[in-house]
C-alpha positions in Angstrom: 7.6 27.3 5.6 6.6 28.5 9.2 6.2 25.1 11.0 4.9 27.1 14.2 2.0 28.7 11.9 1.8 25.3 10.4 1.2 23.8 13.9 -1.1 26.6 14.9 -3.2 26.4 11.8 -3.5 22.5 12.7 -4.8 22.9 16.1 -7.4 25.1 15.0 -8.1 23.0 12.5 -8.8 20.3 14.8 -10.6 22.6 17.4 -13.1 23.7 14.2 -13.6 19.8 13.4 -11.6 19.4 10.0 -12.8 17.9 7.2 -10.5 15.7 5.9 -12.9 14.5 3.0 -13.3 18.2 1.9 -9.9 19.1 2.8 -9.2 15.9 -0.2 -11.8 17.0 -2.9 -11.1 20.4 -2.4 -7.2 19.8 -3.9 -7.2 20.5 -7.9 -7.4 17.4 -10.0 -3.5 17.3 -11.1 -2.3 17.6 -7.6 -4.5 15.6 -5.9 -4.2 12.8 -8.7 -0.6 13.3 -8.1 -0.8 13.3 -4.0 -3.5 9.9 -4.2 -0.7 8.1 -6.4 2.3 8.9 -4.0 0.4 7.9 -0.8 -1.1 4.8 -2.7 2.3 3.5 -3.6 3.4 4.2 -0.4 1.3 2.5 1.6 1.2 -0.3 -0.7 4.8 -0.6 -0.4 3.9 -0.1 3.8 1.8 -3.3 3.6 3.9 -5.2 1.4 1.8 -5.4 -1.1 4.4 -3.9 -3.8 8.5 -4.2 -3.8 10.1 -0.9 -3.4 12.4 -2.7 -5.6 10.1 -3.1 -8.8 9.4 0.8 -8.2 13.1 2.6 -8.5 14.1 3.8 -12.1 16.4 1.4 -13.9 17.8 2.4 -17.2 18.3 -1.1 -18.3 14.7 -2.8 -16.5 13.1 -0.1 -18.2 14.6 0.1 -22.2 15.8 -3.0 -22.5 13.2 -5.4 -20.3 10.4 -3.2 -21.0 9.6 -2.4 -17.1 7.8 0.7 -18.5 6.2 1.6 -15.1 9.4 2.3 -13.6 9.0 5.5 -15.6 6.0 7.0 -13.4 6.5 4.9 -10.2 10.1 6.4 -9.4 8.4 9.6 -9.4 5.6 8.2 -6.7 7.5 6.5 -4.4 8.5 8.6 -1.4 10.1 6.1 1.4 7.9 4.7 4.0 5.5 6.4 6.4 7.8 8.7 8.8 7.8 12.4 9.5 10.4 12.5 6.1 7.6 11.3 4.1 5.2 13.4 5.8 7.1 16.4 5.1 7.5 15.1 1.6 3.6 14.8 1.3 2.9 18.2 2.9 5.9 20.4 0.3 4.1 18.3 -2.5 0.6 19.1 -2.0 1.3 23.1 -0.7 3.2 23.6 -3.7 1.7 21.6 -6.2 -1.5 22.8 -5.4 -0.7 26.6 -5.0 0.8 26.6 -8.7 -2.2 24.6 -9.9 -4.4 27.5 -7.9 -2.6 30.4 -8.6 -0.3 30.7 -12.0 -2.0 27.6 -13.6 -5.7 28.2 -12.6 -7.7 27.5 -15.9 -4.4 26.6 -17.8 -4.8 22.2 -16.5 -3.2 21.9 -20.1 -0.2 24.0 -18.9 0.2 22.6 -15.7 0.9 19.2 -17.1 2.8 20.4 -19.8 5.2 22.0 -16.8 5.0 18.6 -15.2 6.0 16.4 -18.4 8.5 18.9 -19.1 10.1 18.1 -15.7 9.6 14.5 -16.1 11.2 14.7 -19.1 14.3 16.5 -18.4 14.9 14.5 -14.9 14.5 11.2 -16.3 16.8 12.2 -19.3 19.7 13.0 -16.9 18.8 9.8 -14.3 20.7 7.5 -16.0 23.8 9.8 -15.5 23.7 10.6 -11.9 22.8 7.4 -10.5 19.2 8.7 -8.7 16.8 6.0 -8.5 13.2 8.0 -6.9 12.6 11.1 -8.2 9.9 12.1 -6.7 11.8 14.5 -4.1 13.6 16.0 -7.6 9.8 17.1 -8.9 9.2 18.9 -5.8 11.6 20.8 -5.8 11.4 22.0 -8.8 7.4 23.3 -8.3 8.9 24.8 -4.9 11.4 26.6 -7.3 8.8 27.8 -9.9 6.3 28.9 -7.2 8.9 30.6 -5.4 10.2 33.0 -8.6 6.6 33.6 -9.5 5.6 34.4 -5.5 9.3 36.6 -5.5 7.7 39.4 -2.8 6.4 36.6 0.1 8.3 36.6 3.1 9.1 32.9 4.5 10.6 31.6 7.7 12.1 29.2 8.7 11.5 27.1 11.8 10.8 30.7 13.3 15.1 31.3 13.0 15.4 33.7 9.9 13.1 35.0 7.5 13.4 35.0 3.5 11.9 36.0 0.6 10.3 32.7 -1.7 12.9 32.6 -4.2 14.9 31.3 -1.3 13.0 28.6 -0.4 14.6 25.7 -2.2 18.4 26.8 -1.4 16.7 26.7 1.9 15.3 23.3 1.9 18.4 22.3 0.2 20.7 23.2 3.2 18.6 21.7 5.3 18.4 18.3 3.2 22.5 19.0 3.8 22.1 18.9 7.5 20.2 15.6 7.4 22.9 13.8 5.9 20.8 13.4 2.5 22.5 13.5 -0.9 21.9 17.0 -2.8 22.2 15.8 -6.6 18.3 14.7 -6.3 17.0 18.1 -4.9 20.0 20.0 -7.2 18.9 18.0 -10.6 15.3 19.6 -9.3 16.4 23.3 -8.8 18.2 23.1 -12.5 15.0 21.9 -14.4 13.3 24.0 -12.6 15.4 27.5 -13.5 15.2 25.8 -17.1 11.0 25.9 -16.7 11.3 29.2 -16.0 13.6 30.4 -18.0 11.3 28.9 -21.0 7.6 29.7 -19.9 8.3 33.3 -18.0 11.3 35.3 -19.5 11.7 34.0 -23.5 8.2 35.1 -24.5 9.4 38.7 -22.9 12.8 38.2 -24.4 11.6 36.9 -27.5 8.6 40.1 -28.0 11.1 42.8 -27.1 13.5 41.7 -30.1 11.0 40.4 -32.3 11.5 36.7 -33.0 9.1 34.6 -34.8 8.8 32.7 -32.2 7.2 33.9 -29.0 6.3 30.9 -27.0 8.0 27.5 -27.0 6.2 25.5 -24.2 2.6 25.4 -25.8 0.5 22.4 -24.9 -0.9 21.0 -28.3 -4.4 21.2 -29.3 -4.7 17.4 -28.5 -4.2 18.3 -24.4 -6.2 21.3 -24.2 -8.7 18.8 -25.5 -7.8 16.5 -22.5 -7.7 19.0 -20.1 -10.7 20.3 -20.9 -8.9 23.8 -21.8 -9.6 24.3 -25.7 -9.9 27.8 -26.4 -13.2 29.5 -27.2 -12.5 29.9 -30.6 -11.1 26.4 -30.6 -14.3 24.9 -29.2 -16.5 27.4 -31.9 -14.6 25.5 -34.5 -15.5 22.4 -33.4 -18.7 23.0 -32.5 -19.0 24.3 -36.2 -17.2 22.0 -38.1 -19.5 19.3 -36.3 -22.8 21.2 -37.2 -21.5 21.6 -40.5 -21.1 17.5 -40.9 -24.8 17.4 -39.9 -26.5 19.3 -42.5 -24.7 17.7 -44.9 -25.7 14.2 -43.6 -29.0 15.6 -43.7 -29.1 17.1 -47.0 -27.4 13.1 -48.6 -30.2 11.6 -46.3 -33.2 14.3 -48.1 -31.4 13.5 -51.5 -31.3 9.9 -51.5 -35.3 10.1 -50.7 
């Protein structure tokens, strides 16, 4: 979170001749899917082709008028183009994309599990605390997750103090403080994401050391490893089996019947 080593990498970016087009495809598929919807909405919104009001979550447009999209769109819309939503845009895609890189690489299947499991939990507690984009709330809670799993990288901040990554969000939370913006959105964010980790890092350790049946209990079904193109090997030999199977046996009805 250096913005002078941000600023420096940028001009020498621009003195190399960056490549914005590479800079796009080069972003894994469930972050940049993620980053192409936000900025889509957004400027949508920008040119007034979309309400910002047929966007925000709504308990009673949603369950009871069946405004289903208001279930992913809350979690696109970002405000309008300003140096907020640019620093909205850059937290998202570092973050997103460094889990999706580094913890999650080879595990898509995971990494939207961990995403669903967010979008689950904060739209479970919207209703209660009144928050109508959550966008800002799913940050945080990948800046959380990447920060316990990154705990020895030292941060700064603005060039003032330095930190270790844990510290990150309680970072960016003070500083959402000092803008005058409310905390419950980047709070509800910090909670899910302590609950994410809580789940998928230290119960499976928990769980081995005293023995319980149980080891795991955020495993992506078989159904999105299929999806994500993550079925196991063994998985896949099963298939591929089952499938060659079926079609000596459709052979051997076709020879019969002749």
């Amino acid at each position: 979170m250096d913005f002078g080593n941000l600023n420096a990498a940028a001009a020498n970016d621009a003195a190399a001749g960056f490549d914005l087009f590479s800079w796009y495809t080069n972003i894994p598929i469930i972050s940049r899917l993620y980053f192409t919807g936000a900025f889509l909405t957004t400027a949508g919104v920008s040119l007034d082709i979309i309400s910002p009001f047929s966007l925000y979550f709504n308990f009673d447009l949603i369950f009871f008028q069946g405004q289903i999209w208001r279930l992913v769109t809350t979690y696109l819309f970002f405000g309008m183009f300003s140096v907020d939503f640019l620093f909205h845009m850059y937290f998202l895609v570092r973050y997103c994309r460094m889990l999706e890189e580094g913890d999650f690489r080879g595990k898509t299947a995971h990494f939207v599990l961990m995403i669903a499991f967010g979008v689950g939990f904060m739209t479970a507690v919207a209703p209660f605390v009144s928050v109508h984009f959550l966008g800002s709330t799913l940050t945080f809670m990948m800046v959380y997750v990447w920060g316990r799993r990154n705990e020895d990288m030292r941060m700064s901040f603005l060039g003032l103090f330095t930190f270790n990554a844990p510290y990150l969000p309680w970072v960016m939370l003070m500083f959402s403080v000092l803008l005058g913006n409310v905390v419950t959105i980047d709070a509800i964010g910090i909670l899910v994401g302590h609950m994410y980790y809580f789940l998928e890092y230290v119960y499976p350790k928990v769980a081995e050391i005293r023995g319980w049946r149980r080891k795991r209990v955020l495993e992506p079904p078989r159904v999105l490893h299929w999806i994500c193109g993550t079925l196991p090997l063994d998985d896949n030999d099963d298939v591929n089996a089952n499938v060659a199977a079926a079609a000596v046996e459709n052979q051997q009805l076709h020879l019969h019947q002749d």
